[in-house]
C-alpha positions as CSV (number, residue, x, y, z in Angstrom):
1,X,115.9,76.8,147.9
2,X,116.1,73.5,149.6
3,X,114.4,70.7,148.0
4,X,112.9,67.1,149.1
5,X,114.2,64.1,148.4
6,X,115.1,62.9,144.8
7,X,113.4,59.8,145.8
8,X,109.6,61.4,145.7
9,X,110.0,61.7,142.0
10,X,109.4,57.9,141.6
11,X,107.0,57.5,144.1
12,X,103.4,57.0,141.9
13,X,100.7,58.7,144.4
14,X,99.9,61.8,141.2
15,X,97.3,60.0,139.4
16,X,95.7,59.0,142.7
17,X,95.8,62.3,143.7
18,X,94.3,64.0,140.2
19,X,91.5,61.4,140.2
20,X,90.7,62.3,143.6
21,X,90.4,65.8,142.4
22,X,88.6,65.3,139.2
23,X,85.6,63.5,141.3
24,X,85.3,66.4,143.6
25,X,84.6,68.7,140.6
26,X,82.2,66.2,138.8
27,X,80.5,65.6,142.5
28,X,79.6,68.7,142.6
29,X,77.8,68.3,139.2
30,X,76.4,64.6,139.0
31,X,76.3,61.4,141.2
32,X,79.2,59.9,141.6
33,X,80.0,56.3,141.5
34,X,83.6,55.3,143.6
35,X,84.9,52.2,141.9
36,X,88.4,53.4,142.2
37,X,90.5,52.5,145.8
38,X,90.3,49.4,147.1
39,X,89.1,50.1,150.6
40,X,86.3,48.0,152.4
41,X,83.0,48.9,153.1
42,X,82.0,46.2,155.1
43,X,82.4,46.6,159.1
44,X,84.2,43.4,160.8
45,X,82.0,41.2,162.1
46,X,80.4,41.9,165.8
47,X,82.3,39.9,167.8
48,X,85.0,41.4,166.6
49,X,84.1,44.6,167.5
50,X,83.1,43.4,171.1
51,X,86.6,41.7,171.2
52,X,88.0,45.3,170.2
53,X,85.8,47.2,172.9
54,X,87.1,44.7,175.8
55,X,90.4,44.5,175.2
56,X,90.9,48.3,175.4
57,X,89.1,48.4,178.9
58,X,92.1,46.3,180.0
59,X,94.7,47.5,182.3
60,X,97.8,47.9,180.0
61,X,96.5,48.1,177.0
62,X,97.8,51.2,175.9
63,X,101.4,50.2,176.5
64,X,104.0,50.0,173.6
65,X,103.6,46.7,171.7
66,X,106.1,44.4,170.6
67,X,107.4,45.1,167.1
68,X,107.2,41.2,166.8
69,X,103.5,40.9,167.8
70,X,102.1,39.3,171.1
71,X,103.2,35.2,171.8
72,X,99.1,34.6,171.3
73,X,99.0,36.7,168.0
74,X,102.1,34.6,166.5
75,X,100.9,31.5,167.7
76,X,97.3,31.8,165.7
77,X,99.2,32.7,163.1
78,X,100.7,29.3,162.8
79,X,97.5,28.0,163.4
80,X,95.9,29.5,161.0
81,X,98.3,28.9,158.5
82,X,98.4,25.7,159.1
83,X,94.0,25.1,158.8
84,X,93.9,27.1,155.6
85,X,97.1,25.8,153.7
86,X,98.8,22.6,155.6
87,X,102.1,25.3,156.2
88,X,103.5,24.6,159.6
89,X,105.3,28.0,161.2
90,X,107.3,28.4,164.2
91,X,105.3,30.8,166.0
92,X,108.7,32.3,167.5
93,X,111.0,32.9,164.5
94,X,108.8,32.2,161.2
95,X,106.0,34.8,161.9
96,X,106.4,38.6,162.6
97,X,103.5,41.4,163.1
98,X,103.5,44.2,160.7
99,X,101.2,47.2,160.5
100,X,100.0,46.3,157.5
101,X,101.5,44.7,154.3
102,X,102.3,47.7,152.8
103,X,104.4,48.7,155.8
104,X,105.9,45.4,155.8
105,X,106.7,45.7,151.6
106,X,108.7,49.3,152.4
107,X,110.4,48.0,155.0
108,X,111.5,44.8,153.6
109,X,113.5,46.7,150.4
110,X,115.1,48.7,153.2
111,X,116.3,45.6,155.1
112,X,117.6,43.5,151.6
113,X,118.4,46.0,149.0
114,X,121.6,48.5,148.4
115,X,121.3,51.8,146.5
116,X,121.9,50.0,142.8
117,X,121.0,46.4,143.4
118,X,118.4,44.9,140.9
119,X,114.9,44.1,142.2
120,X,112.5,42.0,140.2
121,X,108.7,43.6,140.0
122,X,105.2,43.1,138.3
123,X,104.5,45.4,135.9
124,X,101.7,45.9,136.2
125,X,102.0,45.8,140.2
126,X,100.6,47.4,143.1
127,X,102.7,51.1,143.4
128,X,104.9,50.0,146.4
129,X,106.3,47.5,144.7
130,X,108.3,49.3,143.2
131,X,107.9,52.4,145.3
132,X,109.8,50.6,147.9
133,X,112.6,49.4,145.8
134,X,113.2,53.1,144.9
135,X,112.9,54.1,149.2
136,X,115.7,51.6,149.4
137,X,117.7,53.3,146.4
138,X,117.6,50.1,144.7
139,X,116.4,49.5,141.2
140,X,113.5,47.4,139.7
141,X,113.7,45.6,136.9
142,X,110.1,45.1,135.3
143,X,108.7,41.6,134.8
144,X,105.6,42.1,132.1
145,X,102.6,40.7,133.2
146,X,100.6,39.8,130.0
147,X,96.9,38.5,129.4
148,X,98.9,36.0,126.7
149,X,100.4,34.6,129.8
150,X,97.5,34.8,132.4
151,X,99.3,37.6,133.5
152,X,102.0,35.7,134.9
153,X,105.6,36.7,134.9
154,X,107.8,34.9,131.6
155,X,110.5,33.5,134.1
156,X,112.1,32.6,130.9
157,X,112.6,36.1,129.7
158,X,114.3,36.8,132.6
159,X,118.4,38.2,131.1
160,X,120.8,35.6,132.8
161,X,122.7,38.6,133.8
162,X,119.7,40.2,135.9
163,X,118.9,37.7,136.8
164,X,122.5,36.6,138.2
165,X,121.8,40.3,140.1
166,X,118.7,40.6,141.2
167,X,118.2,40.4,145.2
168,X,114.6,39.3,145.4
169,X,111.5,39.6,143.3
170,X,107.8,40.2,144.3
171,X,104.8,38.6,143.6
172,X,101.4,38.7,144.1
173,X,98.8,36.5,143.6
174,X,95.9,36.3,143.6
175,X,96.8,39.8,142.1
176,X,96.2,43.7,142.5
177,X,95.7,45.1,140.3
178,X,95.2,42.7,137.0
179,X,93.0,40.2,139.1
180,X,95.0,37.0,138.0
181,X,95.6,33.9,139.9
182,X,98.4,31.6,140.3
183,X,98.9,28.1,140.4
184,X,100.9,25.7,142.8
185,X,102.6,24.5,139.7
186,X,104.2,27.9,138.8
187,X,105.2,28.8,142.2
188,X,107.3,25.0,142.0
189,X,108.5,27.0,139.3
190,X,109.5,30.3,140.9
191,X,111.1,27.8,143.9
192,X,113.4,26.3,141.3
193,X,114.2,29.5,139.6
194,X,115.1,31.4,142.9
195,X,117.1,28.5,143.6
196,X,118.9,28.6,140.7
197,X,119.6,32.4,141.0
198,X,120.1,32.7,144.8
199,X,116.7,35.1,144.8
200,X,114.6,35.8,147.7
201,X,111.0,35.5,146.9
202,X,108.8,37.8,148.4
203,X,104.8,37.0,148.1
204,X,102.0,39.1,148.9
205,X,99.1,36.9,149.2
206,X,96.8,40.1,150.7
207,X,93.7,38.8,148.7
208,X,93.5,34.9,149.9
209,X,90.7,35.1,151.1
210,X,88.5,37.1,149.2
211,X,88.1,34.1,146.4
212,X,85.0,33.0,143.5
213,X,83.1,30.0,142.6
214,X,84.8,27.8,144.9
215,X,88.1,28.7,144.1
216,X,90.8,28.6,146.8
217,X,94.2,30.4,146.5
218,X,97.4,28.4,147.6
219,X,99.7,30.1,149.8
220,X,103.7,30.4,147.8
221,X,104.8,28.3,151.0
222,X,102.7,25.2,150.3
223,X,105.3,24.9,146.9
224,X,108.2,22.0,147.7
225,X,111.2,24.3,148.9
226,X,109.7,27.5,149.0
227,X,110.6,28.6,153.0
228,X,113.8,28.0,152.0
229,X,113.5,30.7,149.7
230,X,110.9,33.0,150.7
231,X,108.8,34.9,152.6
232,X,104.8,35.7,152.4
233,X,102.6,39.1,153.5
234,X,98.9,38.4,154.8
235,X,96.9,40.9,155.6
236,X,93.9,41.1,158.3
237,X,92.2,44.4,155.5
238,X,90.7,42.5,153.5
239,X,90.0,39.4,154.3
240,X,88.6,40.4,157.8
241,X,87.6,44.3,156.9
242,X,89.9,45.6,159.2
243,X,91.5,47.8,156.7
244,X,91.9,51.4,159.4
245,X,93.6,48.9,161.6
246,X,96.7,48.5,160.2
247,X,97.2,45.1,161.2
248,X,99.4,42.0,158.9
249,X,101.8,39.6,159.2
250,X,104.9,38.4,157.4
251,X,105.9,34.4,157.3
252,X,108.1,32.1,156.2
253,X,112.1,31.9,156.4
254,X,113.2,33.1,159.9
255,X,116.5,34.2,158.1
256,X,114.9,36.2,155.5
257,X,112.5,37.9,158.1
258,X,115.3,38.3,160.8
259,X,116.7,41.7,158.7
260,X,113.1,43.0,158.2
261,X,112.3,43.1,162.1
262,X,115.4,44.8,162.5
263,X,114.4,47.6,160.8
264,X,110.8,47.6,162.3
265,X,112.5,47.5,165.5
266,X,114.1,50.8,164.7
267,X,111.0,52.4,163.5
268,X,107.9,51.1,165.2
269,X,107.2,49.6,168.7
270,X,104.5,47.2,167.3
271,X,100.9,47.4,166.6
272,X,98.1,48.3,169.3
273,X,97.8,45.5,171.7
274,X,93.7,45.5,171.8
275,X,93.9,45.2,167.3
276,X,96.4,42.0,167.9
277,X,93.5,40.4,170.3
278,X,91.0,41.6,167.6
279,X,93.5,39.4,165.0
280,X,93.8,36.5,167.0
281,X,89.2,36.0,167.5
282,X,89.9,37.1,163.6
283,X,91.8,33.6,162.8
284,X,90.3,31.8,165.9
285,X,86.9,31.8,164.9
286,X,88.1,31.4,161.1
287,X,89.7,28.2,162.1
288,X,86.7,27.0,163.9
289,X,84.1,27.6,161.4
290,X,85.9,25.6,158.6
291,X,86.3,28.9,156.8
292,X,82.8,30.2,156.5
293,X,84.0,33.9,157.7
294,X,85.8,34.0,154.4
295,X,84.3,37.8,152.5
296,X,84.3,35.8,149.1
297,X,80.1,35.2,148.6
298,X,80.1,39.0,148.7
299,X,82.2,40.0,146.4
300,X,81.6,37.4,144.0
301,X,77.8,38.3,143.9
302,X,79.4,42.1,143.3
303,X,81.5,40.7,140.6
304,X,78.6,38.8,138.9
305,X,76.1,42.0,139.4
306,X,78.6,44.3,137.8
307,X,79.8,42.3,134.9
308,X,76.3,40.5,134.1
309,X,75.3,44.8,133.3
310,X,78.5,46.0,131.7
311,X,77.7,43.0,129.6
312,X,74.3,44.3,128.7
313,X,76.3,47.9,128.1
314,X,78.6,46.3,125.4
315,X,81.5,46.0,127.8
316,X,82.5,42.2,128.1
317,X,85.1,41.5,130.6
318,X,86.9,38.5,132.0
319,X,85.5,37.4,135.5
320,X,88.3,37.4,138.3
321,X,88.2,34.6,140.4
322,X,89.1,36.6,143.2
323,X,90.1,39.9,144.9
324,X,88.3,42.8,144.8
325,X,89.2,44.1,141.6
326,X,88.0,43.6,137.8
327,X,90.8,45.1,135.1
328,X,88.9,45.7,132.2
329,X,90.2,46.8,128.5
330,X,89.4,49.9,127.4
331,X,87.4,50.8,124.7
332,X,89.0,51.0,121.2
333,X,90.4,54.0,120.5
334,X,90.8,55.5,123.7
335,X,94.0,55.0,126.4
336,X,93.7,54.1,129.8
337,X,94.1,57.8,131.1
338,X,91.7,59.3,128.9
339,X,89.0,56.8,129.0
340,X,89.5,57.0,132.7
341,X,89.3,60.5,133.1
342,X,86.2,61.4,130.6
343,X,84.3,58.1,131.9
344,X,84.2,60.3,135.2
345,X,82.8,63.1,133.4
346,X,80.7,61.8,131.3
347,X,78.8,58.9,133.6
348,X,80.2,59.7,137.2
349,X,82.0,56.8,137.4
350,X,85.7,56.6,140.0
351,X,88.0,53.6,138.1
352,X,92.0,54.3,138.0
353,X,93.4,53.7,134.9
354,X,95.9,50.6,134.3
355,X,99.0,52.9,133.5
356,X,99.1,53.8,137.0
357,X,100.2,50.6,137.8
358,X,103.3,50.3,135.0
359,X,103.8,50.8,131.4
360,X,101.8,47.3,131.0
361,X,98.8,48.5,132.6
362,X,98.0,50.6,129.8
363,X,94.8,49.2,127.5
364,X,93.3,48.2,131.0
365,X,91.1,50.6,134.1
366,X,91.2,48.6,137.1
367,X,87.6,48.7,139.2
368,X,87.5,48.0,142.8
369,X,84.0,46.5,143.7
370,X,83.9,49.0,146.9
371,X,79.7,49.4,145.9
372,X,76.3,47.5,147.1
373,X,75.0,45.6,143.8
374,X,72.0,48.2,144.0
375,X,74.5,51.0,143.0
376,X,77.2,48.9,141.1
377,X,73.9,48.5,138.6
378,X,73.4,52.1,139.1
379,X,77.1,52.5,137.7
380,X,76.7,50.2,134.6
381,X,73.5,52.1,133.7
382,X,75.4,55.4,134.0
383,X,77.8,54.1,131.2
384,X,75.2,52.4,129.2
385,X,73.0,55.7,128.7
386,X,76.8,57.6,128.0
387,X,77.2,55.6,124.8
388,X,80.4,56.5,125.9
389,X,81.5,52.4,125.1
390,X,81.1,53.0,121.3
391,X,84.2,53.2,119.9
392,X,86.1,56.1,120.1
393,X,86.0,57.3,116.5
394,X,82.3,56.9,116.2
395,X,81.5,58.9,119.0
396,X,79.4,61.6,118.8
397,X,79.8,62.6,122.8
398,X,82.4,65.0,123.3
399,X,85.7,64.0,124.8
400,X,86.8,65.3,128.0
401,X,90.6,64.2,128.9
């Protein structure tokens, strides 16, 4: 009997899948509460839209695209890149369209990696991380991310040997799914520590925009020496709620992009011309309102909503300062998986739990603040009147797992 690809078996898409399962049955008992994918549910803003509706009136635009993106989409780029973090780009060879930055992550293992060469990922990290290292055939080689460390990797801890091996190593801050930031100072750190290695560094910086209580996330490029090290992934779905559109970018050392668009070129033909002109009035009108598109005063009041209740609950957790996530311990008692799973029985509420994201994610459920305050409060109600955050052992609830 034939049979797929060994490679499926490391791709992580079966916990999704079972919690996408488990809240149809309980829907069709209860509310339920989606705090589990991180999708939008904000529409872009109107002119946006009326930027989308023109451009597909115009003759042409239903041609094939350039894998590269149009001259006016990489050009904005630069400019954008160089009003939000002081990064100058050459439009021509340090910028490169993508349809989306998970698209752009797969592709990129393909382009550096060999079946057996060492790549360095978070652990926890988002799953195509290290999905796409195992596409490529390559390996990863897990890099803890710790709350003792503020969830940053231990570059120290590193094996000189791996180290000696490794072909790149992804990052991603601010981060999905532990919520962490990063500062300038450690990515000077990862610069000298690539350098020292002969490492590509390879940045997702997805979230930059979506940022708390004045807080503004560097780019890895603003760090002394990084473009000659490394590349970074932005993303137009979150920061602009064009998620469906499929629609990023990749930047930074032409040479390190170069082998990524060859591969794009051999699979893609670029993304729809009328979503690139949506882009560009994306950053234009970024650029020209000092920043004041930026999603961030939504989900922070989302953030503060949710926590300020869970608080009342019993359930103290850290505050992000930014993305759309919280990653929250678990109660005692209880792991990740099964706290996950009965919290969706027993209050209706969608998280995923942390050990879908690596072996370190256990202890933790991540919550995506996808929800309008009114029903986020509705949520933390929900698992208030479960009691279900009483310690496991004194529990007098069944447990569903």
């Amino acid at each position: 009997m034939r049979q797929p690809s060994k490679r499926l078996a490391y791709l992580s898409a079966a916990i999704f899948s079972e919690m996408a399962a488990s809240k149809r049955e309980v829907a069709q008992k209860r509310k339920v509460y989606d705090l589990s994918i991180g999708s939008p549910d904000q529409q872009p803003e109107s002119h946006l839209l009326e930027t989308l509706v023109e451009a597909v009136q115009q003759p042409g635009a239903f041609g094939y695209a350039l894998s590269e993106g149009t001259a006016a989409f990489r050009e904005e780029v630069a400019r954008w890149y160089q009003f939000r973090f002081e990064v100058e780009l050459d439009p021509q060879t340090e910028v490169h369209s993508l349809m989306g930055s998970q698209d752009g992550l797969a592709h990129f293992a393909l382009a550096w990696s060999d079946p057996g060469d060492l790549v360095l990922v978070p652990d926890p990290g988002y799953p195509i991380y290290e999905g796409s290292v195992h596409l490529a055939g390559a390996v990863p080689y897990p890099m803890p991310l710790r709350g003792e460390n503020g969830f940053l990797p231990d570059l120290n801890a590193i094996p000189a040997d791996v180290a000696k091996q490794a072909k790149f190593m992804i990052l991603n801050y601010p981060n999905n799914p532990v919520s962490a930031v990063a500062t300038l100072s450690f990515f000077e750190e990862v610069v000298a520590f690539a350098k020292r290695h002969d490492i590509i560094v390879v940045h997702d910086l997805a979230y930059s925009e979506m940022a708390f209580d004045g807080y503004k996330p560097p780019s890895f490029l603003q760090a002394s020496g990084a473009k000659e090290v490394g590349i970074e992934f932005n993303s137009f779905s979150k920061s602009f709620n064009m998620a469906g559109c499929r629609i990023a970018y990749v930047v930074g050392n032409a040479d390190i992009i170069k082998p990524l668009a060859v591969v794009k070129s051999n699979v893609d033909y670029g993304v729809f011309l009328p979503v690139q002109q949506m882009a560009v009035e994306a950053l234009r009108a970024d650029r020209k309102s000092g920043g004041a598109n930026a999603v961030g005063p939504i989900y922070q009041e989302r953030r503060d909503v949710l926590l300020s209740a869970l608080a009342e609950a019993g359930w103290q957790i850290e505050p992000p300062k930014a993305t759309m996530f919280v990653w929250a311990k678990v109660p005692d008692g209880w792991t990740s998986r099964e706290f996950a799973f009965a919290l969706l029985e027993e209050t209706g509420v969608v998280v995923i739990p942390g050990s879908a994201f690596g072996v370190e994610g256990e202890g933790y459920v991540r919550i995506a603040l996808v929800q309008t305050p009114d029903v986020l409060k509705q949520a933390a109600e929900s698992i208030r009147q479960s009691g279900i955050l009483t310690s496991r052992q004194n529990r007098k609830s069944p447990v569903h797992e």
